[in-house]
VOPA-746990 format. One record per residue: residue number from 1; residue in one letter; x, y, z of N, C-alpha, C in turn. Coordinates in nm, 4 decimals. Atoms other than C-alpha are relative to their C-alpha. Layout:
% VOPA-746990
NUM|a|X|Y|Z|X|Y|Z|X|Y|Z
...
END
This chain:
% VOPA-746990
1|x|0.0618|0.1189|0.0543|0.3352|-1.8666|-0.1829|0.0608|-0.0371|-0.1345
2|x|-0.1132|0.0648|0.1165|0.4970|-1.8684|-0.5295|0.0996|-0.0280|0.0051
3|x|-0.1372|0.0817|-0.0702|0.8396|-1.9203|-0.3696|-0.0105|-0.0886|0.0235
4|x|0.0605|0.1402|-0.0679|0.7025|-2.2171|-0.2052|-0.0250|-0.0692|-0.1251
5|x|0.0261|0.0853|0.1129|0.5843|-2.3525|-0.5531|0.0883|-0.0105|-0.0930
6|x|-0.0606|0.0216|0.1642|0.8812|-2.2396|-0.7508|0.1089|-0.1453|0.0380
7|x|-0.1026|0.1279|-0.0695|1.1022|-2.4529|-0.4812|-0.0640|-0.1396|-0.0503
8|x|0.0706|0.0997|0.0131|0.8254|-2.7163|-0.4677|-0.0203|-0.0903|-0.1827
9|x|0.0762|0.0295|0.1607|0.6741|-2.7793|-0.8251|0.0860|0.0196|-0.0747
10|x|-0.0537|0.0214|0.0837|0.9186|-2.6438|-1.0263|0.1702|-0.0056|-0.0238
11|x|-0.1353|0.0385|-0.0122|1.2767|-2.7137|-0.8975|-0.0069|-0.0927|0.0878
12|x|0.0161|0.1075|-0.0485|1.1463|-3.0012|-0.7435|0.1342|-0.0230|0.1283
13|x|-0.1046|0.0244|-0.1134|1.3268|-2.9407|-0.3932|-0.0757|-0.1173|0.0952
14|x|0.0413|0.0920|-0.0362|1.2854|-3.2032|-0.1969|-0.0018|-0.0548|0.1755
15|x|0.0039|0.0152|-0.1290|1.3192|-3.0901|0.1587|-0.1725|0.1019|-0.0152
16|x|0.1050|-0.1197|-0.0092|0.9882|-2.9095|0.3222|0.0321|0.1159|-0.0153
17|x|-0.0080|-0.1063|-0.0357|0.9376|-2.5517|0.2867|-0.0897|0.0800|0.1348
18|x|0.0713|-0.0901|-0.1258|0.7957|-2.3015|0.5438|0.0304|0.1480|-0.1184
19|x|-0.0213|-0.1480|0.0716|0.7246|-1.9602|0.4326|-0.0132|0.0905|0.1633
20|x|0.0095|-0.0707|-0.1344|0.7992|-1.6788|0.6888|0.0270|0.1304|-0.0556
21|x|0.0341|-0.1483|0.0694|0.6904|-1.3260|0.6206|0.1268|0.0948|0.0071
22|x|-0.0464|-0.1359|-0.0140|0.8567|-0.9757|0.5789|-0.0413|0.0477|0.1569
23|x|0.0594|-0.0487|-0.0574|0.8099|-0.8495|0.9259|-0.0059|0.1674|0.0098
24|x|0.0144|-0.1223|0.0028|0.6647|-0.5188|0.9952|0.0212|0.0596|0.1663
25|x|-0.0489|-0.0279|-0.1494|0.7958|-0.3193|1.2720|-0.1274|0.0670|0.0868
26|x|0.1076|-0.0131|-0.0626|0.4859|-0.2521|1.5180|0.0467|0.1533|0.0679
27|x|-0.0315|-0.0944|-0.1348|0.6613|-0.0052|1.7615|0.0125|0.1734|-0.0907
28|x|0.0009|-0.0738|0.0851|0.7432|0.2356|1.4310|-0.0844|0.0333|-0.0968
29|x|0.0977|-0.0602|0.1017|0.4508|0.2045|1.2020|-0.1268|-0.0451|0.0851
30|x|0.0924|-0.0444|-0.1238|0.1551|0.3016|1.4654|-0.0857|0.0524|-0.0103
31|x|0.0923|-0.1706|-0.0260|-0.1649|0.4927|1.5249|0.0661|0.0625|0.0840
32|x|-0.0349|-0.1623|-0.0700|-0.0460|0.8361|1.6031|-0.0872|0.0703|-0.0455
33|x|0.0640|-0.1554|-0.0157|-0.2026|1.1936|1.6032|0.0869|0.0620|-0.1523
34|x|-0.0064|-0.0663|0.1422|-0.1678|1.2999|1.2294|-0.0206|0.1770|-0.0100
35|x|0.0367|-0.1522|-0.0048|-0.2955|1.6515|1.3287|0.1158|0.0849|-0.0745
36|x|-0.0911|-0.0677|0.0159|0.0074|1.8314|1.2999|0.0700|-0.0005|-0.1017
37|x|-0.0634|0.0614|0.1667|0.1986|1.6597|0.9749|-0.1377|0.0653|-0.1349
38|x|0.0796|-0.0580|0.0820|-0.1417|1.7249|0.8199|-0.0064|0.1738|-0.0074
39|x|0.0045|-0.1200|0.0557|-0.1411|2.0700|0.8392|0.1375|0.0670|-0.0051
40|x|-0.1569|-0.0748|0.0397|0.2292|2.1286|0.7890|-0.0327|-0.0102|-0.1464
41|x|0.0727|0.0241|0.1770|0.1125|1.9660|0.4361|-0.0798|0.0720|-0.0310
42|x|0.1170|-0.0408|0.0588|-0.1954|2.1821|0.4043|-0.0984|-0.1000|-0.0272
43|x|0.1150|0.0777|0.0507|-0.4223|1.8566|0.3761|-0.1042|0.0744|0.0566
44|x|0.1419|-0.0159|-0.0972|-0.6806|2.0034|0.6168|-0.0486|-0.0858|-0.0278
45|x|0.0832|0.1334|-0.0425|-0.9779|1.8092|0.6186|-0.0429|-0.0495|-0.1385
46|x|-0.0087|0.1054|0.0689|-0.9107|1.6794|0.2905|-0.0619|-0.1826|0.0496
47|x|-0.0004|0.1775|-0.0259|-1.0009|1.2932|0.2122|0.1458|-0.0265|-0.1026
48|x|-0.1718|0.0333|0.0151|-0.6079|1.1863|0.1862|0.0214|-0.1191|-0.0944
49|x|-0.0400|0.1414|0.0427|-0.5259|0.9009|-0.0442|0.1606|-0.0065|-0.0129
50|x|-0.1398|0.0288|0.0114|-0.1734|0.7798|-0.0359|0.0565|-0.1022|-0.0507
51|x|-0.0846|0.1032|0.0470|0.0800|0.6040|-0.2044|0.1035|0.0247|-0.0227
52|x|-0.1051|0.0070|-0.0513|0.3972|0.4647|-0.0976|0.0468|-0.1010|-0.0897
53|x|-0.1170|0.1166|0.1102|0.6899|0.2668|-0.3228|0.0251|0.0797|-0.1025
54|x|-0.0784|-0.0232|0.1024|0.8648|0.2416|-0.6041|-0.0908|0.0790|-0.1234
55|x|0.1075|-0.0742|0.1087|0.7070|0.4880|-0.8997|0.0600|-0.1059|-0.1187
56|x|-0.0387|0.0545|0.1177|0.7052|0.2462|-1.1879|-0.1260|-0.0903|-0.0450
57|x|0.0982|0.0269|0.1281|0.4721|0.1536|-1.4963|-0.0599|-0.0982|0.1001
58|x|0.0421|0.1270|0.0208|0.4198|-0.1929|-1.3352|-0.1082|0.0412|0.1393
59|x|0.0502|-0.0224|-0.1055|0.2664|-0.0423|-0.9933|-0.1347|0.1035|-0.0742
60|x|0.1151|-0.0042|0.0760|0.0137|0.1586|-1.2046|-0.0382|0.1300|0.0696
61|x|0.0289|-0.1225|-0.0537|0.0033|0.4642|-1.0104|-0.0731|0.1136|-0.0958
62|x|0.0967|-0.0808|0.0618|-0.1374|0.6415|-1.3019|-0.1272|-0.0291|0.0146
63|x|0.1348|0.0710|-0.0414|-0.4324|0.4173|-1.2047|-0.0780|0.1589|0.0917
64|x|0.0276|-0.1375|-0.1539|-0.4586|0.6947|-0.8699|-0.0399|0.1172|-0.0658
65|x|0.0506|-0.1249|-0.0225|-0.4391|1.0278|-1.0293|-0.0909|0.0057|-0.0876
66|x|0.1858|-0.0235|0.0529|-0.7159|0.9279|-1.2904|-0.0900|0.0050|0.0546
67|x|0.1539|0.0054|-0.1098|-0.9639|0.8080|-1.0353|0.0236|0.1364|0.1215
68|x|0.0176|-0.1336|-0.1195|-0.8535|1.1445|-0.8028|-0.0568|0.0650|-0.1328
69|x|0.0468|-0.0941|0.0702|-0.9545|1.3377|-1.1269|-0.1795|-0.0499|0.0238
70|x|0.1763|0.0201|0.0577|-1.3083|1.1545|-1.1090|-0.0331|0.0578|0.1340
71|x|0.0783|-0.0069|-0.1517|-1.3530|1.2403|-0.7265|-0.0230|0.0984|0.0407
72|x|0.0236|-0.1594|-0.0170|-1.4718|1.5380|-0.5495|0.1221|0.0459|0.0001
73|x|-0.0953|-0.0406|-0.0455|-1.2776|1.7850|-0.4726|0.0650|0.0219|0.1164
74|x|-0.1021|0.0723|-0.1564|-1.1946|1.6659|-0.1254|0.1049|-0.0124|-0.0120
75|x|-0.0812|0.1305|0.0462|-1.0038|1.4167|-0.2665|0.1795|0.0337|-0.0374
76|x|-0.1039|-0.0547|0.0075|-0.6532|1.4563|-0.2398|0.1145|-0.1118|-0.0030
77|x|-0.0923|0.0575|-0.0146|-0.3271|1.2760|-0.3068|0.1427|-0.0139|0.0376
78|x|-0.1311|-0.0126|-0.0569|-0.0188|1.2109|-0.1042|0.0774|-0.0308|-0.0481
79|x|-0.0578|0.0125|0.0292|0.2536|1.1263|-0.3343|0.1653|-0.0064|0.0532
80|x|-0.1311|-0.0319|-0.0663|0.5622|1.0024|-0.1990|0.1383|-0.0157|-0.1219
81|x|-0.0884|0.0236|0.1434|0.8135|1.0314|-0.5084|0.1648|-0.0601|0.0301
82|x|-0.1261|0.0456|-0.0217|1.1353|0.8899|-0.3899|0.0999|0.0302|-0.0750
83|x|-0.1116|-0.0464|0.0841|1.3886|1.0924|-0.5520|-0.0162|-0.0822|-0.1493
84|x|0.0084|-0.0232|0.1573|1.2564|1.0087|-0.9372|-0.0400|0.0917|-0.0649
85|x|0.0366|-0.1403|0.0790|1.1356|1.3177|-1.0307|0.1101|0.0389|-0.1003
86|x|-0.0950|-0.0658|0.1190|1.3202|1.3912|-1.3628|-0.0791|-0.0211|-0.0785
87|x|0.0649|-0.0322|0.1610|1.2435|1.4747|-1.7324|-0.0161|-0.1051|-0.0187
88|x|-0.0117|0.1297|0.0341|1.1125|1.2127|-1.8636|0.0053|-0.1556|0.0836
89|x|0.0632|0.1282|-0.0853|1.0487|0.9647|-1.5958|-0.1348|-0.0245|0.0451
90|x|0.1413|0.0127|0.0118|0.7597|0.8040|-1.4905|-0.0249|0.0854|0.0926
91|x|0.0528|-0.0880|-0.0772|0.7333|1.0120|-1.1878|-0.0849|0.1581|-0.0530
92|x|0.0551|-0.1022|0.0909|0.7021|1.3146|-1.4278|-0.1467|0.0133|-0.0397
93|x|0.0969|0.0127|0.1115|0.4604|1.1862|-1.6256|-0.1457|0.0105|0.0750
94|x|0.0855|-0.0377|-0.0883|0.2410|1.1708|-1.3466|-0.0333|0.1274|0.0326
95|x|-0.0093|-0.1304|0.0190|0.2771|1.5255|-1.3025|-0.0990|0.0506|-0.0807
96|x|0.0355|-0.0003|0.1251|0.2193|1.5664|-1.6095|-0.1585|-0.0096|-0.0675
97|x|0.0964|0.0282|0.0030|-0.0950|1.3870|-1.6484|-0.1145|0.1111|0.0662
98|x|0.0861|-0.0636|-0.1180|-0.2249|1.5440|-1.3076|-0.0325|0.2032|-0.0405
99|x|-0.0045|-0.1297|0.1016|-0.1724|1.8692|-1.4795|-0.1191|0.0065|-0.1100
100|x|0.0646|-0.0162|0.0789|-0.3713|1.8188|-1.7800|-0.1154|-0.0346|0.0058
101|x|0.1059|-0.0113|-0.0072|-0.6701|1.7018|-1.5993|-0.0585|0.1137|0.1317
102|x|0.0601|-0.0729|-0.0778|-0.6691|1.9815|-1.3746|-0.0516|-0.0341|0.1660
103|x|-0.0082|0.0148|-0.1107|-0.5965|1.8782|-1.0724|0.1453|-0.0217|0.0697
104|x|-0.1309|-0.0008|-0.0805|-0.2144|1.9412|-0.9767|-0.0042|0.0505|0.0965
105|x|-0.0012|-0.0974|-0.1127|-0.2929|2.1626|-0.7099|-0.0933|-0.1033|0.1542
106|x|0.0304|0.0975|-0.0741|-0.4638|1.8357|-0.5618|0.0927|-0.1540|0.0208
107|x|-0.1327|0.1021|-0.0083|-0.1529|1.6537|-0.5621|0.1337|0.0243|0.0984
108|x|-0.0607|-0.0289|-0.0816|0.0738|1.6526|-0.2717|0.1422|-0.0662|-0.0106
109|x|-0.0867|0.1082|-0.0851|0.4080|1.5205|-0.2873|0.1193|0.0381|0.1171
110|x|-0.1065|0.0223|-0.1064|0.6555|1.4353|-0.0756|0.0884|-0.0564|-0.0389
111|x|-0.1227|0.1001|0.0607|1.0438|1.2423|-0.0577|0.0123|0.0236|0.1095
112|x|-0.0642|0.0373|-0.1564|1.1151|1.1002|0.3053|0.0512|-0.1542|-0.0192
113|x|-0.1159|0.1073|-0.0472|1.3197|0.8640|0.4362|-0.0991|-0.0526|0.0527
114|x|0.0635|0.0868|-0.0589|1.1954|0.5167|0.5470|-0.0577|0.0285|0.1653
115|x|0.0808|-0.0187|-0.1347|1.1861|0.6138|0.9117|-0.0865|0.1228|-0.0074
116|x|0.1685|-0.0901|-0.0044|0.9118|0.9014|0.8362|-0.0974|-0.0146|-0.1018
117|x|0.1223|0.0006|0.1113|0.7154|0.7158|0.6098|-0.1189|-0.0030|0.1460
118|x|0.0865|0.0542|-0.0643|0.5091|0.6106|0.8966|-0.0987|0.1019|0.0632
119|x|0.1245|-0.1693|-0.0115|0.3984|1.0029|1.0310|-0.0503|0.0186|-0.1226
120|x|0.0893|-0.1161|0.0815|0.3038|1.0765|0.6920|-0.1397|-0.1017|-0.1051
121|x|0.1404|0.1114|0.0296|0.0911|0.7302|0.6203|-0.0809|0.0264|0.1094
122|x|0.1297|-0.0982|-0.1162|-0.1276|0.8553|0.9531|-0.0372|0.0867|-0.0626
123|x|0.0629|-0.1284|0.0968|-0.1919|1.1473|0.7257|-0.1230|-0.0482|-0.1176
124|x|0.0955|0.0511|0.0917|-0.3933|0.9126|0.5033|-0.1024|-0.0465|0.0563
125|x|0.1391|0.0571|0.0002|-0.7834|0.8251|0.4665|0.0150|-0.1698|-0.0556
126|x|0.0258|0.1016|0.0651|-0.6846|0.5495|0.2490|0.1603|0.0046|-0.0761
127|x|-0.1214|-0.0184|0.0703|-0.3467|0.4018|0.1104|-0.0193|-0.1042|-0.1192
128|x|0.0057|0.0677|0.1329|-0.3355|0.2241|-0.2409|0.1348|-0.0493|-0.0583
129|x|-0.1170|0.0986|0.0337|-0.1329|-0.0502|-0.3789|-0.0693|-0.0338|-0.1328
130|x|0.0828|0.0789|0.0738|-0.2868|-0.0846|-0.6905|0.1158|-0.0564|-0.1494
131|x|-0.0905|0.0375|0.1025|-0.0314|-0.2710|-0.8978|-0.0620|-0.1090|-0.1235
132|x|0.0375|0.1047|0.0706|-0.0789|-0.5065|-1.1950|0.1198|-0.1388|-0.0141
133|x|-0.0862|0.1507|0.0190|0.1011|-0.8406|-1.3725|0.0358|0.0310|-0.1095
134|x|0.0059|0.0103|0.0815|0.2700|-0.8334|-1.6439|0.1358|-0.1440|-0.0188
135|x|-0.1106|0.1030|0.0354|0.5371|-1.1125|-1.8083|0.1465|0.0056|0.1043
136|x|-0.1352|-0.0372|-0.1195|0.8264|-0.9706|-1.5966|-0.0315|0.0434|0.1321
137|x|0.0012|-0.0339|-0.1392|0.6650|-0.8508|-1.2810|-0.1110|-0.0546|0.0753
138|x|0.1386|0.0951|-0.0750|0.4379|-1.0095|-1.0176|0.0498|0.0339|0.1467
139|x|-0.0278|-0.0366|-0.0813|0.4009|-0.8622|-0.6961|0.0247|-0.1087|0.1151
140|x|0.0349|0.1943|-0.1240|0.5360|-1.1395|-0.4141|-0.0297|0.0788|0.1204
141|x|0.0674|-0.0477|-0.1411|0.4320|-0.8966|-0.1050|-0.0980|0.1235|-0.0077
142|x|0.0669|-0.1632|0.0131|0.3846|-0.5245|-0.1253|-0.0117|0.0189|0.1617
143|x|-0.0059|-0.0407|-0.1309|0.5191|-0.4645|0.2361|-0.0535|0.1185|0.0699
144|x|0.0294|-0.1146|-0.0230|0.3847|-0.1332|0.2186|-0.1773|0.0072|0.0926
145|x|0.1267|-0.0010|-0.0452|0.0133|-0.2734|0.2788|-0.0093|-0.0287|0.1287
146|x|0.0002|0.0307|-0.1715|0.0976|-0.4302|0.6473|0.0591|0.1342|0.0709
147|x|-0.0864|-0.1278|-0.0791|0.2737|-0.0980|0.7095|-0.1135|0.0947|-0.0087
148|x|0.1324|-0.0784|0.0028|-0.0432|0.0951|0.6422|-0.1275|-0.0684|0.0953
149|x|0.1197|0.0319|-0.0829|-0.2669|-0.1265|0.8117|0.0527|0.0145|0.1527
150|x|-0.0423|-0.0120|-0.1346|-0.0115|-0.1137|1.1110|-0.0579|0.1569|0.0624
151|x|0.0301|-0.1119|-0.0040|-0.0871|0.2546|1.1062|-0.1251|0.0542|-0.0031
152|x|0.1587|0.0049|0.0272|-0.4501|0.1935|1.0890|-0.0506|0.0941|-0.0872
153|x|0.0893|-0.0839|0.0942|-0.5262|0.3151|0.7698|-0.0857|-0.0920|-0.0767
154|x|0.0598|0.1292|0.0748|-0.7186|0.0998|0.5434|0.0600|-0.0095|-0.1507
155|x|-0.0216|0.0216|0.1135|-0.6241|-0.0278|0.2459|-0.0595|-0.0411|-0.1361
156|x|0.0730|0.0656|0.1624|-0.7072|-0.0953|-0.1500|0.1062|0.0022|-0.0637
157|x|-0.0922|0.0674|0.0603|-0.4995|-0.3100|-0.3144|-0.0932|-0.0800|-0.1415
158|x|0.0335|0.0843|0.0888|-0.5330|-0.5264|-0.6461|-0.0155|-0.1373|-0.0191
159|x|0.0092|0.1010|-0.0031|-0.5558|-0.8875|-0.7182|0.1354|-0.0736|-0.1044
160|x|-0.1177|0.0506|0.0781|-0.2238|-0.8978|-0.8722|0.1300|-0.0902|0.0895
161|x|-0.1207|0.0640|-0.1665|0.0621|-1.1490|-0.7015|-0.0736|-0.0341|0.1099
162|x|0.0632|0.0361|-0.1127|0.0175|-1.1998|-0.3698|-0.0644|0.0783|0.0740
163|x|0.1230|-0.1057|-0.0233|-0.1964|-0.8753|-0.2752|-0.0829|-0.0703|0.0844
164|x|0.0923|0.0847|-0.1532|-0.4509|-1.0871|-0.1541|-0.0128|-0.1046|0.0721
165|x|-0.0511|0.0571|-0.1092|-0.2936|-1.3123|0.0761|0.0098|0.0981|0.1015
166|x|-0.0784|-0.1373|-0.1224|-0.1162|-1.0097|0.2510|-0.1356|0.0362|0.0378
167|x|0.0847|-0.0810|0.0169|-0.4500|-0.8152|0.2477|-0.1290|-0.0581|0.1131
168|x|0.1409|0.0599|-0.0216|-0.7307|-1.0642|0.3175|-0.1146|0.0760|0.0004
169|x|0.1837|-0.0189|-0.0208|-1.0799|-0.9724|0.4201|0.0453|0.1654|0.1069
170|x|-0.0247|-0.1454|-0.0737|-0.8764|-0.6349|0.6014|0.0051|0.1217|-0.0722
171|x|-0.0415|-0.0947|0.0323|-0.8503|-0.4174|0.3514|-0.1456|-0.0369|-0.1764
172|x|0.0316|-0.0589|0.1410|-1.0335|-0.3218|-0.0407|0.0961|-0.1106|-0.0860
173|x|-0.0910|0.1041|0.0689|-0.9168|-0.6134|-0.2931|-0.1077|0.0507|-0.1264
174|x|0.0293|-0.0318|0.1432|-0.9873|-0.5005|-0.6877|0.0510|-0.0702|-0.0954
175|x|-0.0431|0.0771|0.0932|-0.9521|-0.6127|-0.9857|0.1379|0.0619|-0.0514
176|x|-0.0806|-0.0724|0.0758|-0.6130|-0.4998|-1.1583|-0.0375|0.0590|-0.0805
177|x|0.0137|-0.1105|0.1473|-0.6000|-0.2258|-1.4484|-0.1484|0.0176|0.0288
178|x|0.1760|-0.0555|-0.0145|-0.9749|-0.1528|-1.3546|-0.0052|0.1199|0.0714
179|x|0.0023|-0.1053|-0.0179|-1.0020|0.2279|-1.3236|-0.1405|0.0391|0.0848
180|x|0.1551|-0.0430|-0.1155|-1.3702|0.2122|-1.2297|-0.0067|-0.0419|0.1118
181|x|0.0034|0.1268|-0.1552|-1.3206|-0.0935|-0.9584|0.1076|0.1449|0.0943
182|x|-0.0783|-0.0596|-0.0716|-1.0572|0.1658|-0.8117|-0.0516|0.1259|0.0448
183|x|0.0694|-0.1183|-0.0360|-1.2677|0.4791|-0.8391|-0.1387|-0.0457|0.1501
184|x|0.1058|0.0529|-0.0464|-1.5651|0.2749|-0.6887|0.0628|-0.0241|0.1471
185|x|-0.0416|0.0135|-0.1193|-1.3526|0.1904|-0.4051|0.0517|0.0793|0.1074
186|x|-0.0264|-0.1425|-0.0695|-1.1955|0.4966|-0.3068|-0.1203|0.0696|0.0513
187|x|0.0493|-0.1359|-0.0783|-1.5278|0.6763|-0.2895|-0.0943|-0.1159|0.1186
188|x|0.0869|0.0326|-0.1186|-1.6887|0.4247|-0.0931|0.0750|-0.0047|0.1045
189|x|-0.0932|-0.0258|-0.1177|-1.4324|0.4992|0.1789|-0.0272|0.1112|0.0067
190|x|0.1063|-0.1577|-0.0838|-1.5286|0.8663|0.1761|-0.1199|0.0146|-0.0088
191|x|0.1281|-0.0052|-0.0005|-1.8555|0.8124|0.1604|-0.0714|-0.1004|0.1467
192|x|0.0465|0.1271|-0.1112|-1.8806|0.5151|0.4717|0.1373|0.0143|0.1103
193|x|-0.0821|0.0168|-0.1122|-1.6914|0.5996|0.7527|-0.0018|-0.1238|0.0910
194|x|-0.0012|0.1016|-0.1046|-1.8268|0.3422|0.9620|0.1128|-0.1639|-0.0605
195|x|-0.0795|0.1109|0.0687|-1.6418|0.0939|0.6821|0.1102|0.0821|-0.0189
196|x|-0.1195|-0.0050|0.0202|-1.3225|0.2803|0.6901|0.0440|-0.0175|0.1563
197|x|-0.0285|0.1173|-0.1234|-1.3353|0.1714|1.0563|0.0145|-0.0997|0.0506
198|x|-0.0293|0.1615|0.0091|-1.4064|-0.1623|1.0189|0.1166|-0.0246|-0.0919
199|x|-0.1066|-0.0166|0.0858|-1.0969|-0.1848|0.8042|0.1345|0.0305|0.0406
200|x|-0.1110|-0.0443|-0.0968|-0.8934|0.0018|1.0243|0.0310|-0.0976|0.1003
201|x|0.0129|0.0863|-0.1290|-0.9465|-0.2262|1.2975|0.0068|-0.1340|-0.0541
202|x|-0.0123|0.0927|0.0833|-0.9471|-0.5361|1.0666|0.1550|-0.0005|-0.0594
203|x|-0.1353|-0.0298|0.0855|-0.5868|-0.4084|0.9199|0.1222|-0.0573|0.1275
204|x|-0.1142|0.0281|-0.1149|-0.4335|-0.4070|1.2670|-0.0304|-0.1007|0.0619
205|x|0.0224|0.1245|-0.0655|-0.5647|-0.7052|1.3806|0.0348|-0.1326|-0.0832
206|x|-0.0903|0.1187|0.0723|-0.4178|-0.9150|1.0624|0.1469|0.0285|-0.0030
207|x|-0.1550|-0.0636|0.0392|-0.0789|-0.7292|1.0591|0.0723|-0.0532|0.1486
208|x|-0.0087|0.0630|-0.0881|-0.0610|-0.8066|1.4189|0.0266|-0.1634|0.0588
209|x|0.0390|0.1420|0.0131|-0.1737|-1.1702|1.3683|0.1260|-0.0932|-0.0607
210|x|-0.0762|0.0757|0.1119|0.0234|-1.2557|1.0391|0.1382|0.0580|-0.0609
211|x|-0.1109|-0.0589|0.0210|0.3085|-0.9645|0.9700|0.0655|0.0809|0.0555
212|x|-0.0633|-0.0678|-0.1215|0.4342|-0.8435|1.2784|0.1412|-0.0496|-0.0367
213|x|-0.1323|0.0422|-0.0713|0.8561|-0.8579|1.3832|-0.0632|-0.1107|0.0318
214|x|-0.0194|0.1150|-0.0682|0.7344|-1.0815|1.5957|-0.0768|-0.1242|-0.0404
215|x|0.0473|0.1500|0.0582|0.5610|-1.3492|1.4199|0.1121|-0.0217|-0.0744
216|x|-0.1447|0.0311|0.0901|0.8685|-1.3228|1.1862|0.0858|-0.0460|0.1088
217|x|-0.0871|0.0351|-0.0879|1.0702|-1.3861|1.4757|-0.0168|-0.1310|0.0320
218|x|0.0259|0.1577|-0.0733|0.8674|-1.6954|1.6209|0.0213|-0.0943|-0.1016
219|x|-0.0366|0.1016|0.1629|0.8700|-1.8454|1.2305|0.1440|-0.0588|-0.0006
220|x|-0.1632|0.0061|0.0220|1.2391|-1.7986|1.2273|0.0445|-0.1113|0.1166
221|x|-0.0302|0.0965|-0.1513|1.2839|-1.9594|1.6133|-0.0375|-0.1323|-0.0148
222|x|0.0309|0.1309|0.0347|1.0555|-2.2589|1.5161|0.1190|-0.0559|-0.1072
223|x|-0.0501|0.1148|0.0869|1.2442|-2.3062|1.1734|0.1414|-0.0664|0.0434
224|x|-0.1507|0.0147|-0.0648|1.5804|-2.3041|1.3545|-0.0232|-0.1218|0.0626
225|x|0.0285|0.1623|-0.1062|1.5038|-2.5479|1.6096|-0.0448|-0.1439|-0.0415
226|x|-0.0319|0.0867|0.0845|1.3628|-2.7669|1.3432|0.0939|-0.0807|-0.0478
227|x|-0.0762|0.0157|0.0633|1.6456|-2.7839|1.1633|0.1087|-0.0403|0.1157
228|x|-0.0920|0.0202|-0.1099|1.8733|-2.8073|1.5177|-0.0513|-0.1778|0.0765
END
């Protein structure tokens, strides 16, 4: 949608636009049988929270391992660190943090390759996008949330960028930088199963709908033929 306005409004283009999503691959990010991944990890019957992307200030991931410090000790986090782990990076610092409130040993990570993010998002109760805004960054998708709902997990995301477009009425929508809105949301997912079902089933039925391959495909086919 801000693409559409920067064309529109403020480079005053003067043909129509169409917007046509990121698609998400259906056949690769799936309900499957988590059993097994989970206990190669040791989650047992942990409550899993996960988060997938880039580790950086603007995504807010320190947001996560504060509110895992407030939660029981279920509460567990899947960390997928993508080869930043060094001195002094933010990945660290996370560490770091998770350390000094006494709860590293409730911190899981991981570093896989794109094609096995998708077994180890089935491993999650709940995946989190909780990014903010600042002068230089503004989230325009966060592909990660249709890839989690493909996988029927549910999601909680922020109200930063386009978050809640992608998201809608399928997933946990918060306020940015709000530590409590994020705690508050997490536990009412382990606390309400029957609403991390509705959610689940709500996730794959907009991802399906609005960010499948194949709606990207039919977008693309219409705009072509348009234009032909």
């Amino acid at each position: 949608e801000d693409g559409q306005h920067i064309y529109r409004d403020l480079w005053r283009w003067p043909q129509p636009t169409q917007l046509v999503p990121l698609g998400t691959d259906l056949e690769l990010f799936r309900v499957r049988d988590a059993s097994p991944r989970r206990a190669e990890l040791g989650l047992g019957d942990a409550f899993v929270v996960g988060y997938f992307g880039r580790l950086i200030p603007e995504k807010n991931v320190h947001l996560i391992i504060e509110a895992l410090a407030r939660l029981p000790h279920r509460a567990k986090l899947l960390l997928d660190m993508f080869e930043n782990f060094s001195p002094g990076s933010y990945a660290a610092s996370l560490l770091t943090r998770a350390t000094a409130l006494g709860i590293r040993d409730r911190v899981v990570t991981i570093d896989v390759h794109h094609g096995q993010v998708p077994e180890h998002m089935a491993c999650c109760d709940a995946i989190v996008l909780p990014s903010t805004e600042t002068e230089t960054f503004k989230e325009q998708f966060g592909r990660v949330l249709p890839e989690a709902m493909a996988c029927g997990v549910p999601v909680v995301t922020t109200d930063a960028g386009s978050l809640r477009m992608v998201v809608g009425d399928a997933g946990l929508v918060i306020p940015r930088d709000s530590l409590d809105a994020l705690e508050a949301a997490l536990r009412s997912l382990m606390d309400d199963r029957a609403l991390c079902s509705r959610l689940s089933a709500k996730g794959l039925e907009r991802v399906r709908e609005f960010w499948s391959v194949d709606v990207q495909a039919e977008r693309l086919d219409g705009l072509f033929r348009s234009l032909l």
